[in-house]
Kinemage of the C-alpha trace (Angstrom):
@kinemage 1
@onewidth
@group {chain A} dominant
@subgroup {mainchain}
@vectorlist {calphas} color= white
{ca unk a 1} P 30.013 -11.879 -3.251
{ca unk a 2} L 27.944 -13.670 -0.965
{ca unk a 3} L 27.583 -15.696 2.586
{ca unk a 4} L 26.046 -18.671 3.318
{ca unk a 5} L 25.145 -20.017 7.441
{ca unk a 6} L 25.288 -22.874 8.783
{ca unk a 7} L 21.594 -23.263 10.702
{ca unk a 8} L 21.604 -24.319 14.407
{ca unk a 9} L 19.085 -27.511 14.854
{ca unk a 10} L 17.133 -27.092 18.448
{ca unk a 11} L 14.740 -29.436 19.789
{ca unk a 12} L 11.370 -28.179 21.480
{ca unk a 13} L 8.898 -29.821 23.490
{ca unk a 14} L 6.554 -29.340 20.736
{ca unk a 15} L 9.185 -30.023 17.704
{ca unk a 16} L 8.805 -32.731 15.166
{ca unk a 17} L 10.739 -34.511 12.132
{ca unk a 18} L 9.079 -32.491 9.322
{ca unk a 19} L 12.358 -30.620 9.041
{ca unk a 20} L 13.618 -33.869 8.090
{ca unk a 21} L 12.695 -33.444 4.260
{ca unk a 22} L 13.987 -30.353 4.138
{ca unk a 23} L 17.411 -29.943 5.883
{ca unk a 24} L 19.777 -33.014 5.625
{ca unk a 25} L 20.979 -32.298 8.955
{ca unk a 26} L 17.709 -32.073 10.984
{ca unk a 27} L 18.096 -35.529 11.958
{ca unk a 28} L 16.247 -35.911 15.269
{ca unk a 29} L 12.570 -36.716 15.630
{ca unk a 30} L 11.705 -32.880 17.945
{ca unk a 31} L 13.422 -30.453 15.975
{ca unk a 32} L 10.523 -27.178 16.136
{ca unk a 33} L 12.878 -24.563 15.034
{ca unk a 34} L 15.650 -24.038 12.452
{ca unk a 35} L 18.083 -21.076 13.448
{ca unk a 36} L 18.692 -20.145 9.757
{ca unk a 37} L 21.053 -16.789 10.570
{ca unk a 38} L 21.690 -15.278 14.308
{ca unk a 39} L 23.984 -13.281 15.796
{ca unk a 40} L 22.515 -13.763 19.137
{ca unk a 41} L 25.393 -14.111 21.750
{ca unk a 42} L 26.036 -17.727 22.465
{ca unk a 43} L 24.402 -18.816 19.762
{ca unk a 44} L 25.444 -17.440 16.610
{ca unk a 45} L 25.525 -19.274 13.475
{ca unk a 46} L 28.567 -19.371 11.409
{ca unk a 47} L 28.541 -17.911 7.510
{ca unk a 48} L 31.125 -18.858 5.272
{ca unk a 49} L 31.906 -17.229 1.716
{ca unk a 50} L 32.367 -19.127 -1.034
{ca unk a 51} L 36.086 -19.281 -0.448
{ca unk a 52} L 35.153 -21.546 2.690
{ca unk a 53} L 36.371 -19.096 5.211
{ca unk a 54} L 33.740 -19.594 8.756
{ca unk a 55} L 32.855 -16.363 10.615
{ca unk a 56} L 30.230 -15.223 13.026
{ca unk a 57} L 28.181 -12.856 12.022
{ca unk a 58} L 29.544 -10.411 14.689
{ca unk a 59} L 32.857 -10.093 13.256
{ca unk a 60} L 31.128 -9.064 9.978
{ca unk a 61} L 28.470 -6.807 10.992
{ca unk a 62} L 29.509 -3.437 8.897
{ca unk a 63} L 31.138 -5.702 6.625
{ca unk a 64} L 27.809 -7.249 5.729
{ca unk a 65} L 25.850 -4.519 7.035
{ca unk a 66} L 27.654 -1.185 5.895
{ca unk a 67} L 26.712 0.357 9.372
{ca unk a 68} L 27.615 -0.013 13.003
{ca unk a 69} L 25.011 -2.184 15.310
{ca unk a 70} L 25.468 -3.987 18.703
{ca unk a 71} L 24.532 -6.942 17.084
{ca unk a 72} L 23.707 -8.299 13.402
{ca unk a 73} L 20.278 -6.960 13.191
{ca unk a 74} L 18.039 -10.381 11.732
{ca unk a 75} L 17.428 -13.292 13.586
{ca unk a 76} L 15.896 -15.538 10.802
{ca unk a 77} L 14.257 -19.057 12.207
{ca unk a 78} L 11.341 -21.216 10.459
{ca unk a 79} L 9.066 -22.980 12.665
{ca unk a 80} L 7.532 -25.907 12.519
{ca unk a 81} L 4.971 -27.426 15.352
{ca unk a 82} L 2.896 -30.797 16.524
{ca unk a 83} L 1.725 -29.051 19.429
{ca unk a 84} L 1.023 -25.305 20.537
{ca unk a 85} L 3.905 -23.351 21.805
{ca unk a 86} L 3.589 -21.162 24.495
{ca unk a 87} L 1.467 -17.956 24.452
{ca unk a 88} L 4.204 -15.437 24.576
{ca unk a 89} L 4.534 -11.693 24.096
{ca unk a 90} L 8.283 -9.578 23.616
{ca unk a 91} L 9.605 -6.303 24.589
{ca unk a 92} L 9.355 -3.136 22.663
{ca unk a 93} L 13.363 -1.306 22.503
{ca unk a 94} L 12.952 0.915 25.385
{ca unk a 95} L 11.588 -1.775 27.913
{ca unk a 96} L 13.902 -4.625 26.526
{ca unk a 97} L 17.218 -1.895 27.619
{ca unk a 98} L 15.945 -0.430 30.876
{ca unk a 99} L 15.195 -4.328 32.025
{ca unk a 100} L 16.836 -6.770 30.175
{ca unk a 101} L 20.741 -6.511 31.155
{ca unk a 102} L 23.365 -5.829 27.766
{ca unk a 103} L 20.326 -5.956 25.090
{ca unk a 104} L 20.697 -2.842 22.561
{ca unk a 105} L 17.054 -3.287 21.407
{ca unk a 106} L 13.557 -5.090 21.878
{ca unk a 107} L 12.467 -7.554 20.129
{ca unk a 108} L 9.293 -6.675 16.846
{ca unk a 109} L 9.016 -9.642 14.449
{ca unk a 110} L 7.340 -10.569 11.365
{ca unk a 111} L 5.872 -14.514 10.546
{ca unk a 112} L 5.309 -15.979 6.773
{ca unk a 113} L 3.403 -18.411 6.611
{ca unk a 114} L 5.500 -21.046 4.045
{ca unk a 115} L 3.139 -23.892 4.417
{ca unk a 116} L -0.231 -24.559 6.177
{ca unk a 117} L -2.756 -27.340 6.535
{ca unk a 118} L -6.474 -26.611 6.218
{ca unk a 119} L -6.620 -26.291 9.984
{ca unk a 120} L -3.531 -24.012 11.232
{ca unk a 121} L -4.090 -21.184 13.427
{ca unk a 122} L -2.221 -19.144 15.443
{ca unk a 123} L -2.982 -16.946 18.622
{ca unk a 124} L -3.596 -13.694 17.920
{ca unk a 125} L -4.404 -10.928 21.026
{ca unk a 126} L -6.551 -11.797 23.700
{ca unk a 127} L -10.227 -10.920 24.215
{ca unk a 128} L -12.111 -9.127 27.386
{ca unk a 129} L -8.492 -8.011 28.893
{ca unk a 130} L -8.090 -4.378 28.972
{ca unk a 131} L -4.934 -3.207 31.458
{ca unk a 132} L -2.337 -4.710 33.527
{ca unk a 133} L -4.461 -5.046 36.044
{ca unk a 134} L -6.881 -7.338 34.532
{ca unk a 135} L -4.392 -9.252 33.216
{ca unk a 136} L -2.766 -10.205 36.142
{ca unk a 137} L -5.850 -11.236 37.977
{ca unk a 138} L -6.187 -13.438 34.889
{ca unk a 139} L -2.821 -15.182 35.078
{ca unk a 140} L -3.567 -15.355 39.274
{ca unk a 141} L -6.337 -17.376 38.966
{ca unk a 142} L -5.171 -19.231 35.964
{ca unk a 143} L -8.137 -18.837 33.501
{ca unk a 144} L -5.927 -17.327 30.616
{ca unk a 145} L -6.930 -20.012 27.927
{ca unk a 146} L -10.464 -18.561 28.111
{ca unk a 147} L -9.007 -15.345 26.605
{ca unk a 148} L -7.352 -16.709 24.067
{ca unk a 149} L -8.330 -14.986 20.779
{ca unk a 150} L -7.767 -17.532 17.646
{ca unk a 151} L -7.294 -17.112 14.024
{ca unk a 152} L -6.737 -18.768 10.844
{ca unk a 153} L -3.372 -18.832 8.852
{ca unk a 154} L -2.680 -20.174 5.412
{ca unk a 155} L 0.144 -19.803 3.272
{ca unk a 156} L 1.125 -16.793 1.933
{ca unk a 157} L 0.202 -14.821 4.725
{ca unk a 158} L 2.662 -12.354 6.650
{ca unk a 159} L 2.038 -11.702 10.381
{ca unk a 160} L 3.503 -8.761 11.911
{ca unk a 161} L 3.619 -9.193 15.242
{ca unk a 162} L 5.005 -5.898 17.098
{ca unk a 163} L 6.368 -5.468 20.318
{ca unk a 164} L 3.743 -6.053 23.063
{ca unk a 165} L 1.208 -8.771 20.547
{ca unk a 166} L 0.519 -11.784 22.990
{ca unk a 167} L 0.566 -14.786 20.150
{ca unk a 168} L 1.392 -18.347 19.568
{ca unk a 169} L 1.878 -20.867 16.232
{ca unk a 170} L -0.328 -23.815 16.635
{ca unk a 171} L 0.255 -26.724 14.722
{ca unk a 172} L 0.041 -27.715 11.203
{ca unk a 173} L 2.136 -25.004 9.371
{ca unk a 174} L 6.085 -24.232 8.547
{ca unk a 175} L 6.863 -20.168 9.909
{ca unk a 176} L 9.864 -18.134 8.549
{ca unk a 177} L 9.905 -15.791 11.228
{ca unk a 178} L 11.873 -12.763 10.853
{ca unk a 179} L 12.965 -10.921 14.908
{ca unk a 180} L 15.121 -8.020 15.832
{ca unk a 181} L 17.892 -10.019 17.185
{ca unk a 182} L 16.882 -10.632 20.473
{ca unk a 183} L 16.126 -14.016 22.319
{ca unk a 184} L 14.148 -12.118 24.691
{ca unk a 185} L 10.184 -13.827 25.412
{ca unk a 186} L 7.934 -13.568 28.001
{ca unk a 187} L 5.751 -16.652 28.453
{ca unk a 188} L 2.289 -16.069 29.073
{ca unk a 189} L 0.991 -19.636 29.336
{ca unk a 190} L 2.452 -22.871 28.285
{ca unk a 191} L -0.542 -25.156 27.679
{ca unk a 192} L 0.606 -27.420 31.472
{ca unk a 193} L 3.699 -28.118 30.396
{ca unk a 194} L 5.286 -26.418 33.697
{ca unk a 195} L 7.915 -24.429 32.284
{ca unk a 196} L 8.282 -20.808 33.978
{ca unk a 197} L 5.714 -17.769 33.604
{ca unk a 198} L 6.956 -14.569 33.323
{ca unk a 199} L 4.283 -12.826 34.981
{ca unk a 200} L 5.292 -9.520 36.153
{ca unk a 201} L 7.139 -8.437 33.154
{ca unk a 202} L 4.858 -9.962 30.628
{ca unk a 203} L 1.925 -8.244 32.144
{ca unk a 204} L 3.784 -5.044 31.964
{ca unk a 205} L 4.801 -5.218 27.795
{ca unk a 206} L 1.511 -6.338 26.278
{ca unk a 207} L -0.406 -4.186 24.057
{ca unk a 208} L -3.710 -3.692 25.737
{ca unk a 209} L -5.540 -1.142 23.605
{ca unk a 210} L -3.915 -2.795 20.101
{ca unk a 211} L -3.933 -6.231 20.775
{ca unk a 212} L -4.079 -8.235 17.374
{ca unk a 213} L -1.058 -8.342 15.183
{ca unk a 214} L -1.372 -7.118 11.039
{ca unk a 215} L -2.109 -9.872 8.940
{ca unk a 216} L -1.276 -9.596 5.173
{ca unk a 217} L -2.993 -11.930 2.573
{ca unk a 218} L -1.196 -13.170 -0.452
{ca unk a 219} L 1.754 -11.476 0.629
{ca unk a 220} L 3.734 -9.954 -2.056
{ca unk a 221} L 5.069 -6.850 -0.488
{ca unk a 222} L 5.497 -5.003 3.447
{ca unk a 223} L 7.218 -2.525 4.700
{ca unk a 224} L 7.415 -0.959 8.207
{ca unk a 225} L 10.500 0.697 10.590
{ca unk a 226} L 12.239 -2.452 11.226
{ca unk a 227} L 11.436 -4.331 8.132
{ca unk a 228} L 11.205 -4.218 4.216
{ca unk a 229} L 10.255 -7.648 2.585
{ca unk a 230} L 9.192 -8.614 -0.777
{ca unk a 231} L 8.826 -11.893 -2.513
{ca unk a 232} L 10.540 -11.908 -6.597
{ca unk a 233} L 10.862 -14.765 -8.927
{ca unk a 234} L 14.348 -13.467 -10.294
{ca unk a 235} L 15.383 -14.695 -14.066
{ca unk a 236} L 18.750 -14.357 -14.084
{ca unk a 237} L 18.413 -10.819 -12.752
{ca unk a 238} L 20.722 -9.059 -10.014
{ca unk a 239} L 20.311 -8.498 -6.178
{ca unk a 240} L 22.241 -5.562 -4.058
{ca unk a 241} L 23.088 -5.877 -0.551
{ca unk a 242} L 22.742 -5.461 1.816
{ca unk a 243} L 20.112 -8.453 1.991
{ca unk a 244} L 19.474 -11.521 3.412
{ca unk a 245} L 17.383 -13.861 0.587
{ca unk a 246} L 15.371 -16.628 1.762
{ca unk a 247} L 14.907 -19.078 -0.546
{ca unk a 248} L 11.869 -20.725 -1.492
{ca unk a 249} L 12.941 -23.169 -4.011
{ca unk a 250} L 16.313 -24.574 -5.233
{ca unk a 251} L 17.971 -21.119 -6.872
{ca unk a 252} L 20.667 -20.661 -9.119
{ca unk a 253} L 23.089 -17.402 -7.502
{ca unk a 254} L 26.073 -17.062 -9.644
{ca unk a 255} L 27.370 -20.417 -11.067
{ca unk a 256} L 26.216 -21.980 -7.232
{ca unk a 257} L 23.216 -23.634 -6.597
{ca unk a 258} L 21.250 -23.059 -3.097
{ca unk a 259} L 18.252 -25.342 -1.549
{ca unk a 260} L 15.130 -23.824 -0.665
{ca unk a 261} L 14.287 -22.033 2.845
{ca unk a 262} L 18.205 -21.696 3.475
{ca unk a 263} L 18.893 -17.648 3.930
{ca unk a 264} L 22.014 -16.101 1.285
{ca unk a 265} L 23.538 -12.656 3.103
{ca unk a 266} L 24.317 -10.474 0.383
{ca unk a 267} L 27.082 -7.805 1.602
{ca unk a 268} L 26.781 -4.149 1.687
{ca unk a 269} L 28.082 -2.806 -2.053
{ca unk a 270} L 27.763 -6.267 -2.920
{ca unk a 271} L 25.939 -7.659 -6.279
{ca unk a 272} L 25.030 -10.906 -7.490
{ca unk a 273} L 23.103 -13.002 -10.212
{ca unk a 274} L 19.990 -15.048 -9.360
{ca unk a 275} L 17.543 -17.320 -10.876
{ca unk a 276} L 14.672 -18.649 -8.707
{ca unk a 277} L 12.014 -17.483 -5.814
{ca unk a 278} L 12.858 -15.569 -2.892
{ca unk a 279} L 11.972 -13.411 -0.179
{ca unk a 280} L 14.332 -10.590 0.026
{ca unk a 281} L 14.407 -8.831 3.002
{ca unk a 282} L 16.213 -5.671 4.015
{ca unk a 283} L 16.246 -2.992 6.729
{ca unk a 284} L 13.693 -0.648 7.514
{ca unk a 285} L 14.133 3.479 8.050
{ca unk a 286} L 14.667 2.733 12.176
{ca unk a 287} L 18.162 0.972 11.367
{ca unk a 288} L 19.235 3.998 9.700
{ca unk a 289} L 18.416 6.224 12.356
{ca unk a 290} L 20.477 3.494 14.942
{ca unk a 291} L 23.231 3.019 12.801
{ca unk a 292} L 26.435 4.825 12.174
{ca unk a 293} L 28.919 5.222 9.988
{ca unk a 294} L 27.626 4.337 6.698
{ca unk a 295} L 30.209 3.971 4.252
């Protein structure tokens, strides 16, 4: 038993039509990010077994899950840019509840790099800022850019970027990113575009004395409280949920047949047959302890 979703399409300021190749029904010229699986309220996207029946991943959650959450716990995008998008940073779980009315949890989230031309970077932590204090004289007087701290990305890398890491995806590269559920963000700086700044409470999340997020090279393997990832070419070999798989080519699962970088929810107690590369990605130990009820 599986699920497939049916991805939400959203245009961005700095969106573009390379999703066009890839999902049949990314048909506008500024789409910058592909909700693959959410269970964020308002915007959830549907699954559907292979028996056709449409739900929202809230109705399912211990179904799919085999434990009690607020929410469905993975909200699974990819990214693509033409432009930068805004230097942002999120709430760790404690901040995100005492300040952020009805969410259950902050937001930590991981990037993989799919694709990457010779000249993507993201940002990664800013340089010479120390404490709140510093930072908000920086944001007063507008000089934030200068602080900027840049790196390199190329495929295959994996980007863990923890509550309280100021970052931002430049152009040039295709991003599975991998959040807490949570459309919580706190923009930073948004290259004169004009959209809001969230001064006060971004100033008051970032990571000042651990600024730069983990990079892995040649990913094969992470795991960390929130998240446990690792990339398999299965041959006709078996997958327990719960899961989500990403796909990174067309795979065989059972006698179906699933394009690449769509996600496949595997169900609690649930097996099934693959052939072809994925990411599979499951919970990490701090579900367990914010759970209930497994069964």
């Amino acid at each position: 038993m599986f699920y497939l979703s049916e991805p939400i399409y959203v245009s961005k300021p700095w969106g573009g039509s390379a999703f066009k190749d890839i999902y049949p029904k990314a048909e506008k010229s500024d789409i910058g990010e592909v909700w693959l699986l959410s269970g964020v309220p308002g915007a959830e996207t549907p699954v559907f077994s292979i028996d056709g029946k449409e739900h929202m991943p809230s109705k399912l959650i211990k179904k799919l899950t085999g434990m009690d959450f607020p929410r469905f716990p993975f909200l699974i995008k990819t990214l693509n840019a033409t432009q930068w998008l805004s230097v942002q940073v999120h709430p760790d779980n404690s901040y995100a509840k005492k300040n952020e009315k009805g969410e259950p949890w902050g937001k930590n989230e991981m990037w993989y790099v799919l694709e990457a031309d010779e000249k993507a970077q993201i940002v990664n932590g800013l340089n010479g800022i120390s404490s709140k204090k510093e930072m908000l004289d920086v944001l007063e007087k507008g000089n934030l850019k200068d602080k900027l701290n840049y790196t390199k990305i190329k495929a295959d890398d994996l980007i863990y970027l923890q509550a309280g890491k100021v970052h931002a995806l430049g152009p040039g590269s295709i991003i599975l990113e991998v959040q807490q559920t949570s459309n919580i963000t706190y923009r930073l700086y948004d290259w004169d575009r004009k959209r809001e700044i969230h001064t006060k409470k971004g100033s008051e999340v970032i990571n000042y004395r651990y600024p730069r997020a983990e990079i892995k090279e040649n990913f094969t393997q992470f795991r960390n409280d929130y998240f446990y990832t690792y990339k398999k070419q299965f041959n006709d070999e078996t997958a327990d949920g719960f899961c989500v798989l990403i796909t990174l080519e067309t795979i065989q699962i059972d006698e179906f047949e699933c394009r690449k970088y769509f996600p496949i929810i595997i169900p609690h107690n649930s097996t099934v047959k693959i052939t072809g590369n994925c990411i599979v990605l499951k919970m990490g130990r701090w579900w367990e302890r914010h759970g209930c009820d497994r069964k």
